[in-house]
MIDRENBA-79649 format. One record per residue (C-alpha): residue number from 1; residue in one letter; y negated, x negated, z negated. Coordinates in Angstrom, 3 decimals, decimal comma. Layout:
# MIDRENBA-79649
<NUM 'a' <Y X Z>>,
...
# end
This chain:
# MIDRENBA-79649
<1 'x' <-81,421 30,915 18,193>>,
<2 'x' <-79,972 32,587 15,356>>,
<3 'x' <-76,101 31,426 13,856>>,
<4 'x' <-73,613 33,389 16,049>>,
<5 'x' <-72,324 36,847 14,587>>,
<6 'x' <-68,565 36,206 12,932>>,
<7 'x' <-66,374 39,276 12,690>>,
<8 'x' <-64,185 39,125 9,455>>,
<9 'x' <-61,037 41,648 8,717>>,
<10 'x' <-59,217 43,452 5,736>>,
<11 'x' <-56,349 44,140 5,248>>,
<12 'x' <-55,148 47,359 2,477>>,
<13 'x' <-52,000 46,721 1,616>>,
<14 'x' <-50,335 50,403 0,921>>,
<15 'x' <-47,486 52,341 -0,587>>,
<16 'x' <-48,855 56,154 0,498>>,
<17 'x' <-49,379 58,483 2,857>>,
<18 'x' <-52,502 59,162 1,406>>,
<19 'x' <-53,337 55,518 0,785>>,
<20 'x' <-53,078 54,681 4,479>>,
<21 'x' <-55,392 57,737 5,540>>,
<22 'x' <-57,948 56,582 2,664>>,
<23 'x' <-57,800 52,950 4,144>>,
<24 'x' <-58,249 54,063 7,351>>,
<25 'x' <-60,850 56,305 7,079>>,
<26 'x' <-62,511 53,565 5,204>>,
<27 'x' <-62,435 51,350 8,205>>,
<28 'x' <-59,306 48,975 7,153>>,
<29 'x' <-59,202 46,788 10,180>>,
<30 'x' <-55,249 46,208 9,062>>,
<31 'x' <-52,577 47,842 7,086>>,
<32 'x' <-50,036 46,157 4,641>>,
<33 'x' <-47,200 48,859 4,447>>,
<34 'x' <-44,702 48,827 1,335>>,
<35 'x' <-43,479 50,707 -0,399>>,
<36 'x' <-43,776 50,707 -4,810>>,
<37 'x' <-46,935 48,039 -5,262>>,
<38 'x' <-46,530 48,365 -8,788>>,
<39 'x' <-43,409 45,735 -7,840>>,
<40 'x' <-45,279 43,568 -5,692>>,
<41 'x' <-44,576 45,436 -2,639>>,
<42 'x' <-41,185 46,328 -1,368>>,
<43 'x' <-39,766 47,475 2,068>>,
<44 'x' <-41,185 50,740 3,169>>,
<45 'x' <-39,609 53,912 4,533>>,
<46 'x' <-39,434 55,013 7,913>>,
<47 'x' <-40,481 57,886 7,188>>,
<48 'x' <-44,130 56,733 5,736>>,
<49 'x' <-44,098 54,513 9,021>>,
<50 'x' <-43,607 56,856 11,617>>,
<51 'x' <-46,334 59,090 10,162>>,
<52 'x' <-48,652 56,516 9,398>>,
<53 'x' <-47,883 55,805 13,350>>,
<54 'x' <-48,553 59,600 13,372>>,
<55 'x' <-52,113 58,889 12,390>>,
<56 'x' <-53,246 55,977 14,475>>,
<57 'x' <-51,774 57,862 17,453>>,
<58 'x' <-53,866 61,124 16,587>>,
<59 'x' <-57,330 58,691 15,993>>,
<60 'x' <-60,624 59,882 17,731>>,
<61 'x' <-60,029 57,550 21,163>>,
<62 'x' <-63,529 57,521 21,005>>,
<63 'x' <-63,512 55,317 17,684>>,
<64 'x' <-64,140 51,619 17,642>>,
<65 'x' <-60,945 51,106 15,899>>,
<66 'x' <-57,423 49,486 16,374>>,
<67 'x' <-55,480 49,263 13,292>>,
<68 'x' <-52,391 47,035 12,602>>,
<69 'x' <-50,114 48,076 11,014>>,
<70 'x' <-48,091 44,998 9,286>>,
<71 'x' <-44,662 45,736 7,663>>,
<72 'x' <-43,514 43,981 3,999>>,
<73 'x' <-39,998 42,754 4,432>>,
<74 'x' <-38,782 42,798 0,752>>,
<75 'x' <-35,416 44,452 -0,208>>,
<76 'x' <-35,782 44,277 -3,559>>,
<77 'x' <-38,042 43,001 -6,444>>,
<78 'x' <-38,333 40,176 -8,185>>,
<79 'x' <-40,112 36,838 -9,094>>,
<80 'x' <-37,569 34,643 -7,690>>,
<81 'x' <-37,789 35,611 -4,107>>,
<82 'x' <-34,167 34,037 -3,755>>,
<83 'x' <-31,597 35,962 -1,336>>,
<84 'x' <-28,362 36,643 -0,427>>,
<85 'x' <-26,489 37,004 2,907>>,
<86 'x' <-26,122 41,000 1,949>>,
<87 'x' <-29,532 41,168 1,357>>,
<88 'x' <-30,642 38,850 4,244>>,
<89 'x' <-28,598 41,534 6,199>>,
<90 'x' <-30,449 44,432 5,311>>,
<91 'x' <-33,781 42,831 5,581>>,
<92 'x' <-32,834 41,971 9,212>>,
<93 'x' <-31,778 45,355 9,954>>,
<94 'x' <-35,057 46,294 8,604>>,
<95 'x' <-37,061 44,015 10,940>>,
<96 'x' <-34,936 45,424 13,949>>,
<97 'x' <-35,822 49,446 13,147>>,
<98 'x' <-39,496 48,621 12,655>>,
<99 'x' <-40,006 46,270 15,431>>,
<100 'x' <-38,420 49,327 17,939>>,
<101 'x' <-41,254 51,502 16,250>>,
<102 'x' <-43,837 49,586 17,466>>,
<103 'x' <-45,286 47,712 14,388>>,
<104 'x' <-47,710 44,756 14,868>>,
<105 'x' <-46,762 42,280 12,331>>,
<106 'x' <-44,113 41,429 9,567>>,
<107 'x' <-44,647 40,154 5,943>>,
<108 'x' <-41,581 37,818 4,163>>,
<109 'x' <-41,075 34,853 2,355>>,
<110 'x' <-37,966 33,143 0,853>>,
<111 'x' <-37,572 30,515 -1,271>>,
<112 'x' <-34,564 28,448 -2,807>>,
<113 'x' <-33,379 28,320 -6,246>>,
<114 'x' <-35,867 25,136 -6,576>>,
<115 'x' <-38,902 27,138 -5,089>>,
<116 'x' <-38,906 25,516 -2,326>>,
<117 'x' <-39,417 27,236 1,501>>,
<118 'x' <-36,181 28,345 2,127>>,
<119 'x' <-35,945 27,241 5,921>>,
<120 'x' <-32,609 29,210 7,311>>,
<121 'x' <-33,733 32,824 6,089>>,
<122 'x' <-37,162 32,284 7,070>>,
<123 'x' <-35,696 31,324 10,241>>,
<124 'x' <-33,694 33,821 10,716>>,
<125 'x' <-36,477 36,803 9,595>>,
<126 'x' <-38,456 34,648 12,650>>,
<127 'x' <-36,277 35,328 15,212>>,
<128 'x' <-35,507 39,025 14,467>>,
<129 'x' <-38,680 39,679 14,244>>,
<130 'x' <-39,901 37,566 17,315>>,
<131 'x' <-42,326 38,289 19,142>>,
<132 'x' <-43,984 40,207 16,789>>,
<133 'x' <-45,927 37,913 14,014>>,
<134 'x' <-44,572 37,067 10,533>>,
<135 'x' <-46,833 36,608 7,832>>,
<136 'x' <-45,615 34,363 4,841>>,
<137 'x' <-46,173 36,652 1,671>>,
<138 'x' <-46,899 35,451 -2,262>>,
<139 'x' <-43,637 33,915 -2,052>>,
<140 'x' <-46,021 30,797 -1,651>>,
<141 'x' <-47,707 31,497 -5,433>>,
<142 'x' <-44,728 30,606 -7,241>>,
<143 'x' <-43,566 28,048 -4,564>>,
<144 'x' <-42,904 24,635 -6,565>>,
<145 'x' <-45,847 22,466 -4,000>>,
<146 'x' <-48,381 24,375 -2,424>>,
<147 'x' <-49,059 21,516 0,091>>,
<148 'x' <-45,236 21,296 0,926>>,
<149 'x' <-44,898 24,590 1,272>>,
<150 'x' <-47,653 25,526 3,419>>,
<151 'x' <-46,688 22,235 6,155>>,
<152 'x' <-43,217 23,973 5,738>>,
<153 'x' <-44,079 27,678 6,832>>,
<154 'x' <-46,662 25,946 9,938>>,
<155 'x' <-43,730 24,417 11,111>>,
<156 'x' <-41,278 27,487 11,015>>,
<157 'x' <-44,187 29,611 12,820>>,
<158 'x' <-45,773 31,524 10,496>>,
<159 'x' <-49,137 32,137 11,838>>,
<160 'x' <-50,805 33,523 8,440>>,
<161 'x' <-49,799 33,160 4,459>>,
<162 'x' <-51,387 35,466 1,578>>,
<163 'x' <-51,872 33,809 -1,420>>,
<164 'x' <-53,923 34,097 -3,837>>,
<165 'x' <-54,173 30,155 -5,089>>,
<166 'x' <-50,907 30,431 -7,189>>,
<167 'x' <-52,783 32,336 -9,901>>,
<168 'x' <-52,541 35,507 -11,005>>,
<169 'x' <-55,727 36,624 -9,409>>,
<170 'x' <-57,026 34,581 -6,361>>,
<171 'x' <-60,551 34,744 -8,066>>,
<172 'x' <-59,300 32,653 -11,055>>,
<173 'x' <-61,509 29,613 -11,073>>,
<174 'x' <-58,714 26,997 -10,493>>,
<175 'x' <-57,049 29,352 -7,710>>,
<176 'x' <-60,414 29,347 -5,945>>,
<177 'x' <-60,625 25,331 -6,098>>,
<178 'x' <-56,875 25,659 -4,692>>,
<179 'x' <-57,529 27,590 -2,117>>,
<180 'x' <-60,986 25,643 -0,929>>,
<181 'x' <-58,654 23,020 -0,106>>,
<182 'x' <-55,965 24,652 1,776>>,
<183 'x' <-58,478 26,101 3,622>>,
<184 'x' <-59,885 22,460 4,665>>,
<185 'x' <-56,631 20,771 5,444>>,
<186 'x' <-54,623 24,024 7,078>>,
<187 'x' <-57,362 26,927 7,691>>,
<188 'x' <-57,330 25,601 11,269>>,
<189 'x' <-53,488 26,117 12,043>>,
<190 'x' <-52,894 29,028 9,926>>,
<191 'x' <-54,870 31,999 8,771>>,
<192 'x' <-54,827 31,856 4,834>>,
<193 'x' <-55,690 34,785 3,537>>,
<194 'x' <-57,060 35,615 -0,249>>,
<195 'x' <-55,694 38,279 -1,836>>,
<196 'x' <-54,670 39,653 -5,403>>,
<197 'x' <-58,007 40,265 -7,845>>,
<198 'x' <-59,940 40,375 -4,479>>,
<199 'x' <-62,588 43,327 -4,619>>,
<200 'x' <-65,923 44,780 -3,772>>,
<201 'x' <-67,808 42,533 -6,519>>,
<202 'x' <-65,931 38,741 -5,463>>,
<203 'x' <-65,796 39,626 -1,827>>,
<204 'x' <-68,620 37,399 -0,660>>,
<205 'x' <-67,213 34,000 -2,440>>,
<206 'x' <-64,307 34,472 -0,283>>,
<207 'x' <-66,128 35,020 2,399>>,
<208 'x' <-68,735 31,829 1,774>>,
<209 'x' <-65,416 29,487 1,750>>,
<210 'x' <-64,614 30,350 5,339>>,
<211 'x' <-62,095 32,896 5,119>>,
<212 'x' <-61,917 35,609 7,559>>,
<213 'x' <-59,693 37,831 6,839>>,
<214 'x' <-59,318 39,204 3,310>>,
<215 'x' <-55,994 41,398 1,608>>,
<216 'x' <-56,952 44,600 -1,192>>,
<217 'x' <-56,305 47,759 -2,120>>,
<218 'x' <-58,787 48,898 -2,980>>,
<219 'x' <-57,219 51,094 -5,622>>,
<220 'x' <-57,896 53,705 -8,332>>,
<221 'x' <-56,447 54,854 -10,729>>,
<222 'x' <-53,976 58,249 -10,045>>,
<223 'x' <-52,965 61,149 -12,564>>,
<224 'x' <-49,469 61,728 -12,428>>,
<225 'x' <-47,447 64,598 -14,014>>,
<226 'x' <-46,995 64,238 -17,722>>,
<227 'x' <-43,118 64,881 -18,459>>,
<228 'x' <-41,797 65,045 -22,266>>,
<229 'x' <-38,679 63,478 -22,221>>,
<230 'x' <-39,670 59,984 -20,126>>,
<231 'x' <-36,152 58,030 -19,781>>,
<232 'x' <-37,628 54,682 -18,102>>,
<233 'x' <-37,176 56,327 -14,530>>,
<234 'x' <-39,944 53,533 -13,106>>,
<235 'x' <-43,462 52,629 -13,485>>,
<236 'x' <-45,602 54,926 -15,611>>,
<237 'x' <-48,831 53,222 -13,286>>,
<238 'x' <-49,628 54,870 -10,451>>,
<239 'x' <-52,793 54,443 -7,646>>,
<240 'x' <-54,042 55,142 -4,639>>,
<241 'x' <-56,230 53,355 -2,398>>,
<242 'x' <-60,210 55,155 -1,885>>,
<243 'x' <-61,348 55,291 1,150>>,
<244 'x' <-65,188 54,381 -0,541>>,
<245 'x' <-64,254 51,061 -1,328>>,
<246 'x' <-62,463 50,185 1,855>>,
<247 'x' <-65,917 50,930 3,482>>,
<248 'x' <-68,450 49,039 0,770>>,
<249 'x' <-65,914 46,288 1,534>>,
<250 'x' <-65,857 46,426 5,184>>,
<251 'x' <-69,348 46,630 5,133>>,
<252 'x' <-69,306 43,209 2,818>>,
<253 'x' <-66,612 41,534 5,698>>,
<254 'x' <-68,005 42,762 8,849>>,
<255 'x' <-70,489 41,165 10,119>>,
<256 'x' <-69,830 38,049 8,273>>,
# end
């Protein structure tokens, strides 16, 4: 008998309207929905929710498809992903509108001032959100132990961390080595997750580790309108996932 067929999953993470169509016309099995990637990721609108909602409601019920839909919890940006009680206060509010929309999953992480897990606001972003999922975010890159960290989030009940090995890319050599070994001691307790630098052309190393479910954007490049008089009103970058390389990678992921 041949080895047993193993489903594996992407995620797109997303900041778009016409991002989310793209990844799910491309076959994205889940959704990470933020808003301004170009900052990490930071709380979306409810306005891109509900029609994002819009879309999976008006899918072809004939189509092998359920997509998640997984909502970043980030007020603000930020490397130190250190917060107050204000902002711990809007976050929850956040979790309490999208959880009454009927999202399947939320993405946070805290830390302390010594980059360290930090338990009470995790805690507290666990039991607003509860029963709905919480995914720890890349708050666990620049977390001061990996090991420490990841026991940490287990415990609280996180039941799946993105990281990409505490590099910059997750396809870095030493993140890869980093990430081999979480995957040994944890990957049985908590889905772990690849993702920054992950693409079309690194897909399969991920994949040969013994991850199952891999985060992308699988993003191009976007024109935007050229203005004269540019007074540092944001990010001159701007993308857009394509729907082509959500497919070649879904094609890559599924079957395994």
């Amino acid at each position: 008998m041949g080895n047993p067929v193993i489903n594996g999953k992407l995620e797109v993470c997303i900041d778009s309207l016409e991002s989310a169509a793209n990844a799910i016309r491309g076959g994205a099995h889940e959704l990470e929905i933020c808003s301004s990637l170009v900052e990490g990721g930071l709380t979306p609108s409810p306005g891109l929710v509900t029609e994002i909602l819009n879309i999976v409601k008006t899918m072809d019920s004939t189509q092998d498809r359920n997509v998640k839909l997984n909502i970043m919890i980030r007020c603000r940006g930020g490397p130190d992903f250190c917060y107050t009680d204000e902002e711990m206060k809007t976050m929850i509010s956040d979790v309490k509108i999208y959880k009454s929309m009927g999202v399947d999953r939320f993405v946070f992480g805290a830390l302390t001032d010594k980059q360290e897990v930090d338990v009470e606001k995790c805690t507290a972003i666990i039991q607003a959100a509860s029963p709905i999922p919480v995914t720890f975010h890349r708050a666990f890159d620049v977390s001061s132990n990996p090991w420490d960290t990841m026991s940490k989030i287990v415990d609280l009940g996180f039941n799946r961390v993105l990281t990409s090995g505490q590099k910059i890319s997750a396809a870095d050599c030493d993140a890869i080595e980093l990430l081999k070994e979480l995957q040994v001691k944890f990957g049985g307790i908590i889905e772990i997750m690849p993702g920054s630098g992950v693409c079309v052309k690194n897909a399969k190393t991920f994949l040969d580790i013994g991850f199952k479910m891999l985060h992308s954007s699988c993003k191009r490049d976007k024109d935007r309108v050229k203005i004269a008089n540019d007074l540092g009103m944001g990010s001159k970058e701007s993308f857009v996932t394509e729907a082509k390389t959500v497919k070649s990678m879904v094609e890559i992921i599924k079957p395994i």
